[in-house]
Backbone as CSV, one residue per row, in Angstrom:
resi,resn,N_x,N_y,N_z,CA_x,CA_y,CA_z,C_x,C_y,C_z
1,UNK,-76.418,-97.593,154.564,-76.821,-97.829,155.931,-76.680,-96.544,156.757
2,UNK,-75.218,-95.759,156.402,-75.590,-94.679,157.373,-76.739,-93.464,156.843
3,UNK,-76.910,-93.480,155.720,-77.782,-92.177,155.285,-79.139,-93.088,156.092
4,UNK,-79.357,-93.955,156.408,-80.753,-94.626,156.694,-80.937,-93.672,157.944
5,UNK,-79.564,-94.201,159.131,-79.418,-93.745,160.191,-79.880,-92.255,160.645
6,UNK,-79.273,-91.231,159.299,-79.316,-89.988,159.422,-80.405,-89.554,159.127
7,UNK,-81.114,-90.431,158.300,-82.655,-89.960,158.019,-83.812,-90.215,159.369
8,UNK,-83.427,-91.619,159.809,-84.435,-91.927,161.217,-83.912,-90.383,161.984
9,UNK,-82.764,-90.418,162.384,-82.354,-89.191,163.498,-82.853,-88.225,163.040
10,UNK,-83.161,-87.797,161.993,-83.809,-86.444,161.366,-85.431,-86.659,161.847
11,UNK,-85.545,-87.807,161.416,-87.205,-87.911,161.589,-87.674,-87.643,162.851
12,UNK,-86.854,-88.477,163.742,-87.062,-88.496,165.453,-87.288,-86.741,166.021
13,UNK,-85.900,-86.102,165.311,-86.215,-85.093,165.655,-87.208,-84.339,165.438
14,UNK,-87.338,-84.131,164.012,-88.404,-83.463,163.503,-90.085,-83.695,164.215
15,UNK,-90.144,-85.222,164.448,-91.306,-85.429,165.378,-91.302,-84.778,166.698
16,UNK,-90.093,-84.701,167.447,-89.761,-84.718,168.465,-90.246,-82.613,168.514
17,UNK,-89.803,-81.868,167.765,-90.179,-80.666,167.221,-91.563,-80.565,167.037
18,UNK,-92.332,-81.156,166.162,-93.435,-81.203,165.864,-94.677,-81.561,167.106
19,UNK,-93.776,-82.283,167.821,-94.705,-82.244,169.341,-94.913,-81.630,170.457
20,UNK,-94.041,-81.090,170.201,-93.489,-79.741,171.077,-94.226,-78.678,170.724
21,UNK,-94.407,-77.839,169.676,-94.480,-76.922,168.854,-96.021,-76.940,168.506
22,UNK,-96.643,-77.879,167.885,-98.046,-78.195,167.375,-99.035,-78.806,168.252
23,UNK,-100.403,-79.025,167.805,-101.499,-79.835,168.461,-101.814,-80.259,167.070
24,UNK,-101.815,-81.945,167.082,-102.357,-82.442,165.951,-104.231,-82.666,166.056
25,UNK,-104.584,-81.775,164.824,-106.373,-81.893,165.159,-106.625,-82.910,163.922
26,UNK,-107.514,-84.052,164.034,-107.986,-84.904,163.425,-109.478,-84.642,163.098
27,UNK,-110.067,-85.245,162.013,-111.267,-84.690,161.726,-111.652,-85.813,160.809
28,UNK,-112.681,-86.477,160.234,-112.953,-87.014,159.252,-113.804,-85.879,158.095
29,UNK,-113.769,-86.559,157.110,-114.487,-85.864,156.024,-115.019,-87.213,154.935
30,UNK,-116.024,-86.848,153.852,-116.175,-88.054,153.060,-115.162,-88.081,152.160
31,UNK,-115.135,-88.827,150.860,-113.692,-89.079,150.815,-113.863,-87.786,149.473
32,UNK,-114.776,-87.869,148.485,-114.991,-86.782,147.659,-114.514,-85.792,148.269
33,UNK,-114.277,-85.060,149.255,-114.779,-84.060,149.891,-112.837,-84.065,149.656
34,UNK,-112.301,-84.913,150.606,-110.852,-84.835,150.652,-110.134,-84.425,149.448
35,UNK,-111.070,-85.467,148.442,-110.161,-85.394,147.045,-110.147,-83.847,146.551
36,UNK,-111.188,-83.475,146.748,-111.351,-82.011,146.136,-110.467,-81.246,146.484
37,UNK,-110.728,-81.160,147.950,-110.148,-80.284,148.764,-108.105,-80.464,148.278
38,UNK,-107.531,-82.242,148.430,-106.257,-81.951,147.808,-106.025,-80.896,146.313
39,UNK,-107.179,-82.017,145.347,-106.837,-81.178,144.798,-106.720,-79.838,144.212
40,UNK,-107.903,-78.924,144.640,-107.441,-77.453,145.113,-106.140,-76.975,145.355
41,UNK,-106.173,-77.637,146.598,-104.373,-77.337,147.449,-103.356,-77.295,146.414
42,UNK,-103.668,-78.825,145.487,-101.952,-78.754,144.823,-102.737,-77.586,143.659
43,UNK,-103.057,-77.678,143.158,-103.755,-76.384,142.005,-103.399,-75.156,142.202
44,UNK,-103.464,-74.676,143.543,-103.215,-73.739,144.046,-101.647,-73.306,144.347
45,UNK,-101.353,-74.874,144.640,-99.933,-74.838,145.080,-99.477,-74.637,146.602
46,UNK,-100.629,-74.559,147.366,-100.209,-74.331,148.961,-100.758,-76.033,149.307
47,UNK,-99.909,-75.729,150.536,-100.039,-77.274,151.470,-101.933,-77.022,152.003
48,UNK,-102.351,-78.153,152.227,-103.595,-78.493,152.542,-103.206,-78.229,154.488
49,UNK,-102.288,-78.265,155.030,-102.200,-77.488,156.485,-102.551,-76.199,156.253
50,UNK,-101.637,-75.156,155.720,-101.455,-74.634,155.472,-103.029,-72.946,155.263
51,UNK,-103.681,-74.064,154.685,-105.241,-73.484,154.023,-105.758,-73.815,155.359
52,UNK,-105.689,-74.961,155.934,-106.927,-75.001,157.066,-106.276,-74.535,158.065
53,UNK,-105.076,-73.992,158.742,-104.481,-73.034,159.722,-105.040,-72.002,159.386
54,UNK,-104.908,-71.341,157.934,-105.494,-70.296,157.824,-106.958,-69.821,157.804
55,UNK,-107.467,-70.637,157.812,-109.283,-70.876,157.735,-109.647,-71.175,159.621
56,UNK,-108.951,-71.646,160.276,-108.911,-71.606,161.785,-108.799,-70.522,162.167
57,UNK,-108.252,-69.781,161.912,-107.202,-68.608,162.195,-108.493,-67.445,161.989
58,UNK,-108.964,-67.723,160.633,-109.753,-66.853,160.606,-110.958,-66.717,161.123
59,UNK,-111.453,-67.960,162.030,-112.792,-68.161,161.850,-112.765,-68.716,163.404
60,UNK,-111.820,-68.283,163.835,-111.650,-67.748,165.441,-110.983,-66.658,166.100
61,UNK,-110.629,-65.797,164.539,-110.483,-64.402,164.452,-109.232,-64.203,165.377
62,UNK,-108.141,-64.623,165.374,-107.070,-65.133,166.373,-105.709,-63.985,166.037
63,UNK,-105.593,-63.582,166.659,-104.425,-62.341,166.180,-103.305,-63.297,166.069
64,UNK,-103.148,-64.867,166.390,-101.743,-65.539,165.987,-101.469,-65.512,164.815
65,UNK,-100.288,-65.361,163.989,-99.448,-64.815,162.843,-99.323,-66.266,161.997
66,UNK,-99.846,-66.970,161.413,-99.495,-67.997,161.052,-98.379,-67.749,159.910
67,UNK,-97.265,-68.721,159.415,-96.106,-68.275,158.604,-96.946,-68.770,157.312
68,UNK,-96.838,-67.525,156.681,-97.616,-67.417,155.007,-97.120,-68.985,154.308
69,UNK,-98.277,-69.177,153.673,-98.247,-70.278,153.007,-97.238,-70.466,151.727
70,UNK,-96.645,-71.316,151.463,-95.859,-71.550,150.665,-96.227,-71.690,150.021
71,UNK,-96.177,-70.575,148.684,-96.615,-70.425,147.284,-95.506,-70.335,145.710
72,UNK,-94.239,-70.501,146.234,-92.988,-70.345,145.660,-92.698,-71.445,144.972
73,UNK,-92.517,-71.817,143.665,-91.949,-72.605,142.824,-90.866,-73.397,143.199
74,UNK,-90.018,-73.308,144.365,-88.965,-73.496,144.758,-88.867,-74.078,146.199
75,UNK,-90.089,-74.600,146.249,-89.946,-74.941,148.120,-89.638,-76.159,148.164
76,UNK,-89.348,-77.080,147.271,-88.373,-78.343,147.463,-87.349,-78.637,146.691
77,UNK,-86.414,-79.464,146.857,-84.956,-79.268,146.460,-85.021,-80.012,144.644
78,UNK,-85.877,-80.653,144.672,-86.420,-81.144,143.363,-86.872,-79.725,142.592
79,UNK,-87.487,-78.942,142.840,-87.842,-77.902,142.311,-86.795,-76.903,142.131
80,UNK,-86.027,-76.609,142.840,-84.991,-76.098,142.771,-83.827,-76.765,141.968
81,UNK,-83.559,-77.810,141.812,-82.774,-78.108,141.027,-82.883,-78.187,139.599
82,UNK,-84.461,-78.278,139.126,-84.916,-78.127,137.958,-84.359,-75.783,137.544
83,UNK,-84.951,-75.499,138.860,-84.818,-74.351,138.582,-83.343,-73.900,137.874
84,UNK,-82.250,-74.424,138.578,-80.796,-74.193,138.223,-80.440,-74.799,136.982
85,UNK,-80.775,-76.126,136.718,-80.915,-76.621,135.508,-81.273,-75.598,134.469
86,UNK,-82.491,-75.013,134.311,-83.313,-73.900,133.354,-81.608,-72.831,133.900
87,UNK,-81.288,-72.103,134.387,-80.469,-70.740,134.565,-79.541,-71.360,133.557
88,UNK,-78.895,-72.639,134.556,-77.604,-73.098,133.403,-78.355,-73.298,132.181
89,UNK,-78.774,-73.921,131.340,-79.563,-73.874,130.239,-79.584,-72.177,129.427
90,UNK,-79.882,-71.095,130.352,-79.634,-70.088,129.441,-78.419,-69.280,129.508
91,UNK,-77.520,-69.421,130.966,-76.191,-69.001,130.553,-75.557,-69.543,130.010
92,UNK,-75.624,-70.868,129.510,-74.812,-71.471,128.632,-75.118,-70.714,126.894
93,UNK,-76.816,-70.392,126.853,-76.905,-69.605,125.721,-76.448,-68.228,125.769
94,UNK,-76.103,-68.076,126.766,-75.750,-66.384,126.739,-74.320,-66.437,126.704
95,UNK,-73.664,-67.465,127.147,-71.723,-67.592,126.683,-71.675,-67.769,125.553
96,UNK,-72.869,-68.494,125.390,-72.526,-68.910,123.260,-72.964,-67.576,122.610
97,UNK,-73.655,-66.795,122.870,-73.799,-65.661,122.267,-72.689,-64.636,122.488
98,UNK,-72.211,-64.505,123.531,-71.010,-63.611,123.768,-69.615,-64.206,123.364
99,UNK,-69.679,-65.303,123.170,-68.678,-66.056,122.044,-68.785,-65.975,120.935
100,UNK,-69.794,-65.976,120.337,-70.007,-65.145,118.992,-69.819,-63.622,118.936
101,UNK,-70.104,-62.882,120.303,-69.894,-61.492,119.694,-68.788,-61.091,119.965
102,UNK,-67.652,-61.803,120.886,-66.175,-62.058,120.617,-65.696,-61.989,119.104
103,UNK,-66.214,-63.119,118.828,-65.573,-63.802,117.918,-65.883,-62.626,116.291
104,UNK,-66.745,-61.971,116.860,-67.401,-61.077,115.378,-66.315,-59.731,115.140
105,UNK,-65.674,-59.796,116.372,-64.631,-58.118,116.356,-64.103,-58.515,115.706
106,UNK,-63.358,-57.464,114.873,-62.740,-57.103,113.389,-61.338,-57.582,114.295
107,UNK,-60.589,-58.260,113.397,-58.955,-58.391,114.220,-58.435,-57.150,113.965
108,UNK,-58.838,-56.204,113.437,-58.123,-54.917,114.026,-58.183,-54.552,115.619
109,UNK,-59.493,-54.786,116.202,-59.520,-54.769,117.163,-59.525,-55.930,118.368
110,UNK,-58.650,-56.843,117.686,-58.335,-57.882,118.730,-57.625,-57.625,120.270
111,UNK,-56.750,-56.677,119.531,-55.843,-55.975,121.255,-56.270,-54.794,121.757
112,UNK,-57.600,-54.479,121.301,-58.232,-53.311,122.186,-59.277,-53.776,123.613
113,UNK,-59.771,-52.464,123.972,-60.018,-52.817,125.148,-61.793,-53.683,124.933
114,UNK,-62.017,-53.683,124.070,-63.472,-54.025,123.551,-63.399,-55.474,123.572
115,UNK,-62.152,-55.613,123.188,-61.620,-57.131,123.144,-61.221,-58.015,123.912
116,UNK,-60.379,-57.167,125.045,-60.573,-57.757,126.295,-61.754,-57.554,127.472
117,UNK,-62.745,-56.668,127.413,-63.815,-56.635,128.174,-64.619,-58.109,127.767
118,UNK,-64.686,-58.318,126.548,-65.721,-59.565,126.277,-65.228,-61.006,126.344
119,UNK,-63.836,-60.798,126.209,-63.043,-62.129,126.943,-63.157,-62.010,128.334
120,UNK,-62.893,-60.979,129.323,-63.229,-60.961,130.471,-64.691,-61.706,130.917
121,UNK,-65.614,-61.000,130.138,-67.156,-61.275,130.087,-67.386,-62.931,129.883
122,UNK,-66.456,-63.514,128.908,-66.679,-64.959,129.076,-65.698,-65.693,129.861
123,UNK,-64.411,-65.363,130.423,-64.516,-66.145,131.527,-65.377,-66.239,133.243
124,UNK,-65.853,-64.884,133.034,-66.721,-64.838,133.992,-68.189,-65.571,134.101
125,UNK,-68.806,-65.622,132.792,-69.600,-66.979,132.990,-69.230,-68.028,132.852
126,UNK,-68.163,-68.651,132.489,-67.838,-69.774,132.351,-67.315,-70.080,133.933
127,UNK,-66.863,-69.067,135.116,-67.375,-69.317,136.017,-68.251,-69.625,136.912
128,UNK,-69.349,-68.485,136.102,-70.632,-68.533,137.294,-70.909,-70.061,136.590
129,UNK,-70.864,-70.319,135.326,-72.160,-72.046,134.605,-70.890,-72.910,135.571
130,UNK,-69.761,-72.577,135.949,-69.081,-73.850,136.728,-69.258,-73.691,138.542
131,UNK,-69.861,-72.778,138.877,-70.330,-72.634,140.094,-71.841,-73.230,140.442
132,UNK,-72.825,-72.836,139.279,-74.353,-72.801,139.083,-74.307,-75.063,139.015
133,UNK,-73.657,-75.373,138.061,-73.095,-76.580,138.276,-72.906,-77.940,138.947
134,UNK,-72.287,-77.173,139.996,-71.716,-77.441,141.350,-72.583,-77.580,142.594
135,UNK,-74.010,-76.780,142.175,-74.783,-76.403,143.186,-75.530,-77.937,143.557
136,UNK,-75.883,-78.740,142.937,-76.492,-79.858,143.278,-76.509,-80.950,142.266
């Protein structure tokens, strides 16, 4: 019940921002026309605002700066969490490899400094994969 709460208050605001800030322009189109046009957008990967701000922009030759379209793999928290997922996924292969190349020094050189740099080296990722973790 309260995350409901916190989501309406987010929304309110965000509208409340969005009305302030914007002019909503409405337009019809046929419906082919829409479909295409989405799917371009997601193909492309930019928002369908995004393309027609910039097609306004241009085609009233407007020195206003519109904020570059979001083209980044990472612009929602779903995407991003996949992203951290994949990092942990390969520092976990890169501790297992530096645990093996621990583990490969000759015990002559167990109490040298070669020996403690790469023990150093794995508790330090076994920090960052327990930080990376943690993140969401």
């Amino acid at each position: 019940m309260e995350g409901e709460i916190v989501s309406i208050s987010a929304n309110k605001a965000k509208t409340k921002w969005n009305s302030e800030n914007y002019t909503q322009i409405k337009f019809s189109v046929s419906p082919q026309i829409a479909a295409q046009f989405k799917t371009a957008c997601a193909s492309a990967n930019v928002s369908m605002a995004s393309v027609l701000t910039r097609f306004i922009i241009d085609y009233t030759q407007s020195a206003y700066q519109a904020k570059p379209a979001v083209t980044d793999y990472w612009s929602t928290k779903r995407k991003r969490r996949k992203a951290i997922e994949e990092i942990v996924i390969t520092m976990e292969q890169l501790h297992d490899a530096q645990e093996c190349a621990r583990d490969n020094i000759p015990e002559n050189f167990r109490d040298s400094e070669i020996y403690e740099s790469a023990e150093e080296s794995l508790e330090k990722m076994e920090e960052a994969l327990e930080i990376l973790r943690g993140i969401y």
